[in-house]
N, C-alpha and C positions, 0 to 999 in steps of 0.2 A: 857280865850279864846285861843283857839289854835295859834299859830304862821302862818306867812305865808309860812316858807320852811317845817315845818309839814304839813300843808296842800296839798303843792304843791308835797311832796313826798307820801303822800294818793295815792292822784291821781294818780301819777305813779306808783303806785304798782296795782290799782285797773284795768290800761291800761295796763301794762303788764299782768295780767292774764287775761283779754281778748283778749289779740292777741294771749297768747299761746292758750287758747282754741280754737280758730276759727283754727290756723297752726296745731293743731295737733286732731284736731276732731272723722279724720279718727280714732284713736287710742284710742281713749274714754281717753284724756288726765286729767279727772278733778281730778281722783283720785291722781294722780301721782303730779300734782302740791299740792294739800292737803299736800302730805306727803313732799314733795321739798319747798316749801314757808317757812319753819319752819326753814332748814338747808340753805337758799342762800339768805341771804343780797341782794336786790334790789342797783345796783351800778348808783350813782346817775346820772353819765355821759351818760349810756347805754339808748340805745335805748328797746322798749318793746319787740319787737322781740328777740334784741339780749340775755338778760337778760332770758329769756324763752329758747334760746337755751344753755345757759350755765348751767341753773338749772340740764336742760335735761341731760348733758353729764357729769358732774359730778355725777348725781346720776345714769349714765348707768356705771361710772368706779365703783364707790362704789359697786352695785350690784354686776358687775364681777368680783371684787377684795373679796368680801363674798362668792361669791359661790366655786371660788378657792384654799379660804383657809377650806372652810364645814363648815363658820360660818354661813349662811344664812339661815333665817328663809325659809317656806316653802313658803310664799305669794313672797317672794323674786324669785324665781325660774321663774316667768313666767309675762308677760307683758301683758295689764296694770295690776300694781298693786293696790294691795286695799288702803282704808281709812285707815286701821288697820296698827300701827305698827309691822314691823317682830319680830320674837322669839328673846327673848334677848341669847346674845351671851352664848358658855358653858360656858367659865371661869366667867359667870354673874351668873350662877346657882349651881355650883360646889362648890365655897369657896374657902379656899387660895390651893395656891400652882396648879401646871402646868394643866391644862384639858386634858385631852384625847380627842384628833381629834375623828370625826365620824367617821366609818368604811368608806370604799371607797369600799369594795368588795360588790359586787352585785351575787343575788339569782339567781342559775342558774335551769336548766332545765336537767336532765339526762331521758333518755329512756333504759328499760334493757330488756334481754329478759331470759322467763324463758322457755330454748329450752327441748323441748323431744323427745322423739324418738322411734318408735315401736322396734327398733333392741335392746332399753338400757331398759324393760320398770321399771318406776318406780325411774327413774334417770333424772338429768337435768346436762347440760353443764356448766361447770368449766373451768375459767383457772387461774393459778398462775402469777398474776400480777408481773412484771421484769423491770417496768417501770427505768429512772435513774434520769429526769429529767420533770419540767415544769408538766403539767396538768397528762401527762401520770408517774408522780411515786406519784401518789394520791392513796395511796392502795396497793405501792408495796410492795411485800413479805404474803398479804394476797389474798385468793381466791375468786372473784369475778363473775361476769357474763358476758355475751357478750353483750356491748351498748356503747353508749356515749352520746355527747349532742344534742339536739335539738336544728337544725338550722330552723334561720331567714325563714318562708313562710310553714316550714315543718309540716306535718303532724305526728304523732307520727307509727302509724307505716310505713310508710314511712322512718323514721330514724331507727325502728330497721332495717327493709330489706335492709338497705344502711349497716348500720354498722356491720351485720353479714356474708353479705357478703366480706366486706374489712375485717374483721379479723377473719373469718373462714370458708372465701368458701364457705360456704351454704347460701339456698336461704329458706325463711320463708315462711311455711302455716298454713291455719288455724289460723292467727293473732286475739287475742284478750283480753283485757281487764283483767287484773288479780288485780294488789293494786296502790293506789296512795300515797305514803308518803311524809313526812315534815323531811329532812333529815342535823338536824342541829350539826354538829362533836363535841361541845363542850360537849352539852347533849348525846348525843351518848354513848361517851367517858364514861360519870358518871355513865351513864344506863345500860350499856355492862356487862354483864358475864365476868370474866376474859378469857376464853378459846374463847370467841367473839371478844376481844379486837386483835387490830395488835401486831404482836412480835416485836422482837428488832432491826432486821431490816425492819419495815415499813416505810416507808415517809408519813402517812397519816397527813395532812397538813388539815387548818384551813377552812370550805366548808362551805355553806348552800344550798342545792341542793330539789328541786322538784322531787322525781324519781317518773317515771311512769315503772309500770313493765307491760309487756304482756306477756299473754304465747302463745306458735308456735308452730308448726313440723316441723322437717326438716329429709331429706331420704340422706343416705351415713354418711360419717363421717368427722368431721369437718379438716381443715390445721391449720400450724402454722402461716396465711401469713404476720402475724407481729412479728416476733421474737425478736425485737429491746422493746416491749411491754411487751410481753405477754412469761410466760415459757413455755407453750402449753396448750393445750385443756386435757380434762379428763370427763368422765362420773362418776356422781356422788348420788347416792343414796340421794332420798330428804328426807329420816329419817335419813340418816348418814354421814352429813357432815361435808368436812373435818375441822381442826382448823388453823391458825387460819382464820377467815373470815373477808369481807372487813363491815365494820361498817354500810354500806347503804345495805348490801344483809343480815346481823344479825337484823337488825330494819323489814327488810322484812320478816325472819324467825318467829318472833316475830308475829307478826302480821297475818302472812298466819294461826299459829295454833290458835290463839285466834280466830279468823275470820273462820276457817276452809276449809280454800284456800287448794287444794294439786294440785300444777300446773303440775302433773306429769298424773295429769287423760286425757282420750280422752276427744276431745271437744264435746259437745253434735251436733247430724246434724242438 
């Protein structure tokens, strides 16, 4: 027969999780006691309530102490959580000796443009990347396109007409839709032609990027208004470019001839 302070601690445990049910309802709390009942010792002294809020906050440091170091399973990421326990840790999966933290760099979004021009025809806009630092010497020493990223609420051509005009004076027509790539440096890298690859002074650094390319017109001739970036603008024959190129406009290369892209043609009206 069970004892009397066995019994009597039953019960207390059966009253604490229904006072935390009832205090945290709103929050659909049963999963998250599921998984906290396991890890908090019921303190005999504590009230139901209290004992329910201390489960709580111990497993909210846990959580944010997992997610800051990128051990935290994915059910871990978001409130409530489930029944299921999270992913076990890397150094759980790996074997001996140190794990590799998960990456922390996040997939970004480029927009480029691939400009032409009735005056060039048959040619598309170049410039020799001069970047020294930070996002902008991502490329430098190879030749690239006019673009950058796509911001928060924007629209894609919307960002090339922003960014063409910040770094080359001209204003974009005729906007449209040419390749979508998955532009990951590592693969790149392995993939490249050596005469695609950057020379020995490039800073091309470790990316995983979205590009969206369009093509445009634009009338007059481009500035230099970022000299701190870019070594200048140049028109550039799209059967004869130059070497070496920046790794995300050579994966484009790639791809326009297999696909039979020539973004130097007029648009249709």
């Amino acid at each position: 027969r069970p004892s009397r302070a066995r019994t009597d601690a039953t019960m207390r445990l059966a009253l604490a999780f229904t006072a935390a049910q009832a205090a945290f309802c709103a929050t659909s709390p049963a999963p998250f006691l599921r998984r906290a009942a396991p890890r908090s010792p019921l303190r005999m002294q504590e009230s139901a309530r209290e004992a329910a809020d201390d489960m709580f906050r111990r497993f909210q440091e846990r959580r944010q102490q997992a997610i800051e170091e990128g051990t935290a399973g994915a059910d871990d990421l978001a409130y409530p959580p489930s029944a299921e326990p999270a992913a076990p840790r890397v150094e759980e999966s790996v074997g001996e000796g140190p794990a590799p933290k998960p990456s922390k760099r996040a997939v970004r979004v480029g927009v480029a443009g691939l400009v032409r021009s009735e005056a060039h025809p048959g040619c598309v806009l170049l410039n020799k990347r001069a970047g020294a630092s930070g996002t902008a010497a991502l490329g430098a020493g190879t030749y690239g396109l006019p673009g950058g990223h796509l911001e928060y609420g924007e629209e894609w051509e919307e960002c090339l007409r922003r960014e063409l005009r910040e770094e080359a004076g001209l204003e974009a027509e005729d906007v449209r839709l040419a390749l979508v790539t998955n532009a990951v440096a590592a693969r790149l890298r392995a993939e490249a032609a050596p005469a695609a690859r950057p020379g020995p002074g490039s800073a091309e650094g470790d990316f995983h990027y979205v590009c969206v390319f369009l093509c445009c017109t634009v009338a007059g001739e481009p500035r230099n208004v970022e000299p701190n970036v870019s070594g200048g603008w140049e028109w550039h024959r799209w059967d004869a470019l130059p070497d070496p190129l920046d790794l995300r406009l050579a994966q484009l290369v790639t791809e326009a001839r297999r696909s039979g892209l020539d973004p130097t043609c007029t648009p249709p009206k």
